[in-house]
C-alpha positions in Angstrom: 0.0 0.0 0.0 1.1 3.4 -1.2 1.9 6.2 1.6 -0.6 8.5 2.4 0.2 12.5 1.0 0.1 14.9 3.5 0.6 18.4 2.7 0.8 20.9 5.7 0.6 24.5 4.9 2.7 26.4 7.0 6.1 25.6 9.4 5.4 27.2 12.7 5.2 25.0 16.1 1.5 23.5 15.4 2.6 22.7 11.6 6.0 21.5 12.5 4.3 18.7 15.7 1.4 18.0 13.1 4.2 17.0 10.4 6.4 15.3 12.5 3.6 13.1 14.5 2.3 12.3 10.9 5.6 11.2 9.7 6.4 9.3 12.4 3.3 7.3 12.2 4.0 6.1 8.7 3.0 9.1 6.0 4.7 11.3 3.5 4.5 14.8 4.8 5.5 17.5 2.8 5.7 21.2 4.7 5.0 24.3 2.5 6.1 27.4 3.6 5.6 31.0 2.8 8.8 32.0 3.8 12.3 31.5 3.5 13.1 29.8 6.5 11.1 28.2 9.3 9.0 28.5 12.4 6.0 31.5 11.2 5.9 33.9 13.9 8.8 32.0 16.1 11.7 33.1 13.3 14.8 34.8 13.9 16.7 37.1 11.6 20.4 38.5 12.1 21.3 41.9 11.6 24.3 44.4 12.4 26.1 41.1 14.6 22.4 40.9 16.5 20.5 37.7 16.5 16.4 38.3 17.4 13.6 36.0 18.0 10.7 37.9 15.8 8.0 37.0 18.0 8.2 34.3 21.0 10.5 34.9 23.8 9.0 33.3 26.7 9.7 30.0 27.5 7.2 28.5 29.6 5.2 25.0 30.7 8.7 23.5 29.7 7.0 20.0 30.8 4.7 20.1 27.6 8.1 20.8 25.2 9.6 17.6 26.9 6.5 15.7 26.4 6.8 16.8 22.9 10.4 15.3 22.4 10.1 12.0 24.3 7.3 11.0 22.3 9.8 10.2 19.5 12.7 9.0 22.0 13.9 12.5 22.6 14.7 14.8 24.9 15.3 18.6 24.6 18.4 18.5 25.9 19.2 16.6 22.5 18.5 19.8 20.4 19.0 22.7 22.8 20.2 23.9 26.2 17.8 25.4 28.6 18.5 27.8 31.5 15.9 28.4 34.0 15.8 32.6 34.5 16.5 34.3 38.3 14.9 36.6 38.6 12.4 35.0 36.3 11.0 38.8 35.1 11.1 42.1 36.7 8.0 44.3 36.8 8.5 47.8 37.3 5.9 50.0 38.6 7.4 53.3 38.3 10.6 55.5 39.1 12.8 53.3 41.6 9.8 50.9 41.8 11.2 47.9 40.5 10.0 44.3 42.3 12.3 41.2 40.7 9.9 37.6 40.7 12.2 35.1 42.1 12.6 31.8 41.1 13.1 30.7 44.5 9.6 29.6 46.1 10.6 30.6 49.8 11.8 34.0 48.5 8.2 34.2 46.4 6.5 33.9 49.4 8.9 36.4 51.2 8.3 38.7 48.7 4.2 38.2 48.7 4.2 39.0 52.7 6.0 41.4 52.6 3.2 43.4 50.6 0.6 41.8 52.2 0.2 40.6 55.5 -1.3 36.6 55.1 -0.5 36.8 51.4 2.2 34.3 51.9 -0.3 31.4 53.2 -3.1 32.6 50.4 -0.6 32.1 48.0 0.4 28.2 48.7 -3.8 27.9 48.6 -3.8 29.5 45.6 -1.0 27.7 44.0 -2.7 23.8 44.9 -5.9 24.7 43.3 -3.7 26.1 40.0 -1.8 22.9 40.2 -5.0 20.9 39.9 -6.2 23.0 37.3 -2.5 22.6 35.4 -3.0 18.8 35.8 -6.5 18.2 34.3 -6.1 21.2 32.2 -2.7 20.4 30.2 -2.7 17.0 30.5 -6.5 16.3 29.5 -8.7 19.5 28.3 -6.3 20.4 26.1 -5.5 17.4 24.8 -9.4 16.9 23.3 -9.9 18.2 19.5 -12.7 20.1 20.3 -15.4 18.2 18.0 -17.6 16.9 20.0 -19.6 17.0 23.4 -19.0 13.3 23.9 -15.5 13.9 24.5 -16.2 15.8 27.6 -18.9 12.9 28.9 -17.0 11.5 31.5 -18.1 11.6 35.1 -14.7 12.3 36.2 -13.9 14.6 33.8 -17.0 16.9 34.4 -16.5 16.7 38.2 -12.7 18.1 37.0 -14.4 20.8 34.9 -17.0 21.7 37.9 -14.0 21.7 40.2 -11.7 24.3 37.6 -13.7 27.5 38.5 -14.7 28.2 34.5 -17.6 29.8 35.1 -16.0 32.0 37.3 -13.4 35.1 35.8 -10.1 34.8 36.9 -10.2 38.6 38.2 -13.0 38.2 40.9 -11.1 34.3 41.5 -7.8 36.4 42.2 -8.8 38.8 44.3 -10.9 36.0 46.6 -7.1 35.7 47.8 -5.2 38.8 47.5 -6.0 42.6 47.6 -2.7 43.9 47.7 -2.9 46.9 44.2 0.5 44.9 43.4 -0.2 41.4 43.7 -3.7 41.6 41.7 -1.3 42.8 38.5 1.2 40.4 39.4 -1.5 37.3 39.3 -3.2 38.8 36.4 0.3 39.2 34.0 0.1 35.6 32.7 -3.6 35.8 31.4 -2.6 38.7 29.3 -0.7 35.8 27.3 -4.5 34.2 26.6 -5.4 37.5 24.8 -8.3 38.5 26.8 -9.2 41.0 30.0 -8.7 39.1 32.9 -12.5 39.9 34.1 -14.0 38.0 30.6 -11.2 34.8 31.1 -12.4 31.8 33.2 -10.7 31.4 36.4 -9.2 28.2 34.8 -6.2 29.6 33.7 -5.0 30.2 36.9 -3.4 26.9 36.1 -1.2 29.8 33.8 0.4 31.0 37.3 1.2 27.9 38.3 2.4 27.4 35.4 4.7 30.9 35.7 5.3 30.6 39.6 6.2 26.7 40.5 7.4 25.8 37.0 9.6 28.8 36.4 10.4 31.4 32.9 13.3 29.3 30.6 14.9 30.1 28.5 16.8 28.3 25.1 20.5 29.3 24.7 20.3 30.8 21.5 17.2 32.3 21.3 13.6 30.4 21.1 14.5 29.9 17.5 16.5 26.8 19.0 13.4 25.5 19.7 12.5 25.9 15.4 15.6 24.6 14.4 15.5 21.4 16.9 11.8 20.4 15.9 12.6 21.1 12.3 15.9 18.6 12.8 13.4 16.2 14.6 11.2 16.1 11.4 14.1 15.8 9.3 14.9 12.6 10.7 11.3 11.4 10.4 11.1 11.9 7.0 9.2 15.8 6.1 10.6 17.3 3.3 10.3 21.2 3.8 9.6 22.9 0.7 10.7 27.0 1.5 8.8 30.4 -0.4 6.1 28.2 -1.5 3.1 30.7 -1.2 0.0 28.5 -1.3 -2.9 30.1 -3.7 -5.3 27.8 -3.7 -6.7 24.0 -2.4 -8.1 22.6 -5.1 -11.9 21.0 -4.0 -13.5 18.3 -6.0 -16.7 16.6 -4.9 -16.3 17.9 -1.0 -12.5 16.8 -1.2 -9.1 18.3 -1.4 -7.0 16.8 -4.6 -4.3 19.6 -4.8 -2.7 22.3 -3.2 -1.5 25.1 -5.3 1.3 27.6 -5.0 2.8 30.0 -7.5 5.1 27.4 -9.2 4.0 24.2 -8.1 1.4 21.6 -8.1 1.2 19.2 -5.0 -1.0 16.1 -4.8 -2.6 15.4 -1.6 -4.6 13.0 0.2 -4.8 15.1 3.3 -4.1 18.8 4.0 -3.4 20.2 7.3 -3.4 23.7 7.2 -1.1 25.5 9.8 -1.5 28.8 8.0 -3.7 31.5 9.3 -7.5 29.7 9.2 -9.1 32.3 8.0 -7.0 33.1 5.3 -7.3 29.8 4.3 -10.8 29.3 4.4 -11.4 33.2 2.6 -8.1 33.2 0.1 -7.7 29.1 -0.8 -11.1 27.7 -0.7 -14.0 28.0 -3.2 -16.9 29.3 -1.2 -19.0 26.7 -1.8 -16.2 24.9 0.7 -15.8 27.6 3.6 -17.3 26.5 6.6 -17.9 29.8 8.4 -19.8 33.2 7.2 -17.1 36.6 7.1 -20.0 37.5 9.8 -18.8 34.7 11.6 -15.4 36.0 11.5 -16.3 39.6 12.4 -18.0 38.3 15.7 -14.5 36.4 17.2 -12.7 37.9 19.6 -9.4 38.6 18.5 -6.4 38.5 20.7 -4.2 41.5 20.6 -1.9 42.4 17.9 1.4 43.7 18.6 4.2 46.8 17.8 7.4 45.4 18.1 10.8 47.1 18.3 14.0 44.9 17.3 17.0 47.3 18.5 21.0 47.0 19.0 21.9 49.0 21.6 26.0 49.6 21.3 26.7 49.7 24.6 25.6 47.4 28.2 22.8 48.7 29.8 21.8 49.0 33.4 18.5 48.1 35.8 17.1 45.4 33.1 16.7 42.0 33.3 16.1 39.3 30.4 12.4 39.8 30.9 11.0 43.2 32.1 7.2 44.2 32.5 6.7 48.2 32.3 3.4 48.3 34.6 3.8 52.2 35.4 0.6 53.0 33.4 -2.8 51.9 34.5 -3.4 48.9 32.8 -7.5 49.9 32.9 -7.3 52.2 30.0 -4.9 50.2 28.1 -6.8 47.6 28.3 -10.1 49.5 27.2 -8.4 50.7 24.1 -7.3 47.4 23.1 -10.7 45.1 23.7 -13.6 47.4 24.2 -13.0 51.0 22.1 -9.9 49.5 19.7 -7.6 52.6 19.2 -3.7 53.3 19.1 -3.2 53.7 22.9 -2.8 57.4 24.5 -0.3 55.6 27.7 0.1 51.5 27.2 2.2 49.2 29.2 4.7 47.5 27.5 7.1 44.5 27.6 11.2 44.4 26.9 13.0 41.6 26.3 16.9 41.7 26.7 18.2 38.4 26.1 21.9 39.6 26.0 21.8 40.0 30.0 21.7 35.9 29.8 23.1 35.3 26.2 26.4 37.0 25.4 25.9 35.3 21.6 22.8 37.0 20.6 24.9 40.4 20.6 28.6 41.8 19.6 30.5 42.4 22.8 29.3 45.0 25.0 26.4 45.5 23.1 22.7 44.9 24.3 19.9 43.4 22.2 16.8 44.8 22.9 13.2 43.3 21.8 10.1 46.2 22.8 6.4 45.1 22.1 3.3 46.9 22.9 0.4 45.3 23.2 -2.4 46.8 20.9 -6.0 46.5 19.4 -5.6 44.3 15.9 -7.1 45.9 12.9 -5.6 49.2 13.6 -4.5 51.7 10.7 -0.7 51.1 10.6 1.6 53.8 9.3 5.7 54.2 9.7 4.5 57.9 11.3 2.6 56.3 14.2 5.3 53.2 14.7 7.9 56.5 15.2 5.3 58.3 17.8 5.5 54.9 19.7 8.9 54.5 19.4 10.1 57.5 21.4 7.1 57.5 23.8 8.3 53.9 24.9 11.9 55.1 24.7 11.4 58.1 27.0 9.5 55.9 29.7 12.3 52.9 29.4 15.4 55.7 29.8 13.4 57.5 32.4 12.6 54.4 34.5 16.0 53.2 33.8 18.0 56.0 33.9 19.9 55.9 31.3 20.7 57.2 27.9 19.9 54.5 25.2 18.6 56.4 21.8 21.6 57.8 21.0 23.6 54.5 21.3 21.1 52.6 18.7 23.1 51.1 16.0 20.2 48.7 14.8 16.3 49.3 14.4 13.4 47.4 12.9 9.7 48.0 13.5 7.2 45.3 12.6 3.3 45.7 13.2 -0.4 44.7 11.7 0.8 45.5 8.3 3.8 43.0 8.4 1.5 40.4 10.1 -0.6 40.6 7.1 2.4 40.3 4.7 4.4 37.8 6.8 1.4 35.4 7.7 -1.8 36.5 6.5 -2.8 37.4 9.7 -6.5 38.4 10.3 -6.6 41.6 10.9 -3.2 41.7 11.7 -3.7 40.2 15.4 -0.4 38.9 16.9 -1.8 35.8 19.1 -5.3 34.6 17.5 -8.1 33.7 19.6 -8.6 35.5 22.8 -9.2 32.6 25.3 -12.8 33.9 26.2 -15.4 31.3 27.8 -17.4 31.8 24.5 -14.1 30.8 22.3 -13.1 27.3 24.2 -13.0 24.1 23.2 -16.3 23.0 21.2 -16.8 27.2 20.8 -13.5 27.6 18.5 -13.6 27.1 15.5 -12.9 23.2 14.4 -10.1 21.4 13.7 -11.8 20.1 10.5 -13.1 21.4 7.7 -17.4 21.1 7.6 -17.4 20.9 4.0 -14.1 19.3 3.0 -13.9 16.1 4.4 -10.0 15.6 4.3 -9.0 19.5 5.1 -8.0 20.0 8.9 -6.8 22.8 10.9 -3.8 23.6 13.2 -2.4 26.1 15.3 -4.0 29.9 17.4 -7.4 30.1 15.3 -8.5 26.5 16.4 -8.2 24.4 19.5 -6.3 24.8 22.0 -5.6 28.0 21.5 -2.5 30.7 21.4 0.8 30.8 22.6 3.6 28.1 22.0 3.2 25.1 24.4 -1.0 25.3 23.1 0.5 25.2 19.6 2.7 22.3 19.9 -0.1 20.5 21.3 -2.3 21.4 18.6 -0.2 19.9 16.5 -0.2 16.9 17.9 -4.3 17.0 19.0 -4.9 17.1 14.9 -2.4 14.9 13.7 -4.6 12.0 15.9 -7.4 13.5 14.0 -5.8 12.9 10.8 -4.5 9.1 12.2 -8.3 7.9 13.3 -9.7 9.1 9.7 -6.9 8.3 7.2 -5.2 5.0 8.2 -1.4 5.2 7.5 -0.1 1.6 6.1 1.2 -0.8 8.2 5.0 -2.2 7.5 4.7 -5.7 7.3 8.0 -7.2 8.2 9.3 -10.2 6.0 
């Protein structure tokens, strides 16, 4: 029996686990990617002696990467070396306001008392019930593709879900523990990582500070591109072929069924398609519409996670008061937040978010240099122009010298911008959002949209638009979620040994 042909549109982390599951269980899997080099929004590029990640940079739930790697008889010690961060991220809260979020759990709950008297005690209560929620949430809810109620129809398993809190927000479950001004934006940081105001995000994803409390911020010596180039090795030896700047333009659809997958120059035969590409632009862009499973009102109704202005900078000199992660919280999050969710505008004071990997990493910068990495957090769908990239620039700037105090503009020797219009070009992005789904109660599970195609029976879906949801580890599991999918449906052939 022939192999089955699996295309997969797109090389990120859900396309690169759905392609290397696939291969590993017997079929030909052949990756097509836009670009000219892998991982979507987890590549690097090198400029001026500087070496930046282009999106990712937190490493986090390092238990689901491992997961990922020993399924084939791996580890991820065999493809890159991780460093677990202390201080894992530093928040600053204004001039000489700076609080540093030790690795070290005794010095955590230090740190907690210290601001609030009991705090300490309410946090090791807090923490067991994440723990439970980590455990049922990672290693079963998120697991399930999402099609169908049955899956859920355990007794167990709904006691679990009864137990998780989902119908309660995370912000009134927070602050049935702390009230400390400090510690309510300290336990709410993570869930900006879901894409959604903490008061609209189930109470569930507190497993996300257990998650950022007892299992610690990592971090890949080298840059998370490691992680890329060690899961595109790990295919490699499976068997993917990776076909690079092969811009898909359309799935061919006969009779309910996807034959071909079109790009520019090519014509590629295929049994299966998993698409790892932005779902929307594959369902509005490479589908007839007789195929498209969901209405463009459909698509105006999701709530989008943010979207993003990013800075990439090479500073020419070592800088001072920064750590590898830094949190800028001196702005009321409140309005921020209003003017990314609820009235979407460019904002008048946002928080923002620098990443200096050099203070662990001497190679991802010349000596005595500093590589910098500045993203703001903004509403997707916004009117992107290099005029209001530059207004944002120096606003940040002149809060992160201020706060810092230091001169750093003058001793920039490398600078690249990168916002809605370059998600567009770089990954079709809907409306240029950064992230995906926000992880709303209304978007989970059965409420995303599916895995699989309604309309063409051997099309499936991978990756922030569909289940699990964003950010990496959900990717890498969605990878692997639809590459069972594919398994149960289209049978791989069995070696028969002679």
């Amino acid at each position: 029996m022939a192999q089955k042909k699996i295309i997969v549109i797109g090389s990120g982390f859900s396309g690169l686990s759905a392609a290397t599951c696939l291969a590993d269980q017997g079929y030909d899997v052949t990756v097509l990617e836009k670009n000219s080099s892998p991982g979507g929004r987890a590549r690097s590029f090198s400029a001026e002696g500087f070496t930046y990640d282009m999106g990712p940079s937190w490493y986090w739930m390092p238990d689901v990467f491992e997961s990922y790697f020993r399924r084939f008889g791996k580890t991820t010690s065999d493809y890159y070396d991780l460093l677990r961060l202390d201080p894992s991220y530093t928040v600053i809260f204004g001039e000489d306001d700076f609080m540093e979020i030790p690795a070290s759990m005794y010095k955590m709950r230090e740190l907690f008392e210290s601001l609030e008297k009991g705090s300490a005690n309410a946090l090791d209560k807090f923490l067991e019930q994440a723990a439970y929620k980590y455990e049922v949430g990672i290693n079963q809810l998120v697991y399930k593709p999402g099609r169908s109620v049955t899956e859920f129809m355990n007794l167990r398993l709904l006691l679990d879900v009864l137990r998780m809190d989902v119908f309660q927000s995370i912000h009134k479950h927070i602050r049935r523990f702390f009230s400390h001004d400090k510690i309510l934006k300290l336990m709410e940081f993570p869930i900006l990582f879901l894409g959604a105001l903490p008061q609209n995000t189930p109470a569930l994803y507190s497993l996300m500070n257990y998650a950022d409390i007892s299992l610690g911020t990592w971090y890949p010596m080298g840059g998370m591109h490691k992680i890329v180039e060690g899961m595109v090795n790990l295919a490699e030896e499976k068997g993917v072929t990776f076909l690079y700047d092969q811009d898909v333009q359309r799935i061919d659809v006969q009779d309910g069924v996807a034959k071909q997958v079109l790009t520019a120059t090519d014509i590629f035969e295929a049994d299966v398609v998993v698409a790892s590409a932005d779902y929307h632009h594959v369902e509005k862009e490479l589908l007839p519409k007789a195929s498209q499973s969901y209405s463009d009102d459909y698509w105006d109704k999701r709530v989008m996670a943010p979207s993003s202005l990013l800075f990439y900078l090479g500073v020419n000199k070592r800088l001072q008061n920064l750590q590898h992660h830094n949190l800028f919280f001196d702005e009321d999050f409140g309005p921020h937040a209003h003017e990314i969710y609820t009235d979407p505008k460019w904002p008048n004071k946002p928080l923002f978010y620098v990443s200096a990997p050099s203070v662990t990493d001497p190679s991802v910068a010349p000596e005595g240099c500093e590589n910098l990495f500045v993203l703001i957090p903004v509403a997707p769908d916004l009117h992107d122009t290099e005029e209001v990239r530059e207004k944002y620039y120096h606003m940040v700037m002149d809060r992160l010298e201020r706060l810092t105090k230091q001169e750093i503009r003058s001793h920039v020797v490398y600078k690249r911008s990168y916002a809605h219009k370059d998600f567009i070009n770089d990954y079709n992005a809907f409306k240029g959002n950064a992230y995906g789904l926000a992880n709303t109660l209304m978007q989970t599970a059965l409420l995303k949209p599916s895995l699989k195609s309604r309309k063409v029976k051997n099309l499936f879906y991978t990756g922030q638009l569909t289940v699990p949801g964003p950010g990496v580890p959900p990717s890498l599991i969605s990878g692997q979620v639809v590459a069972k999918e594919v398994a149960k449906e289209y049978a791989a052939p069995v070696a028969v040994k002679v």
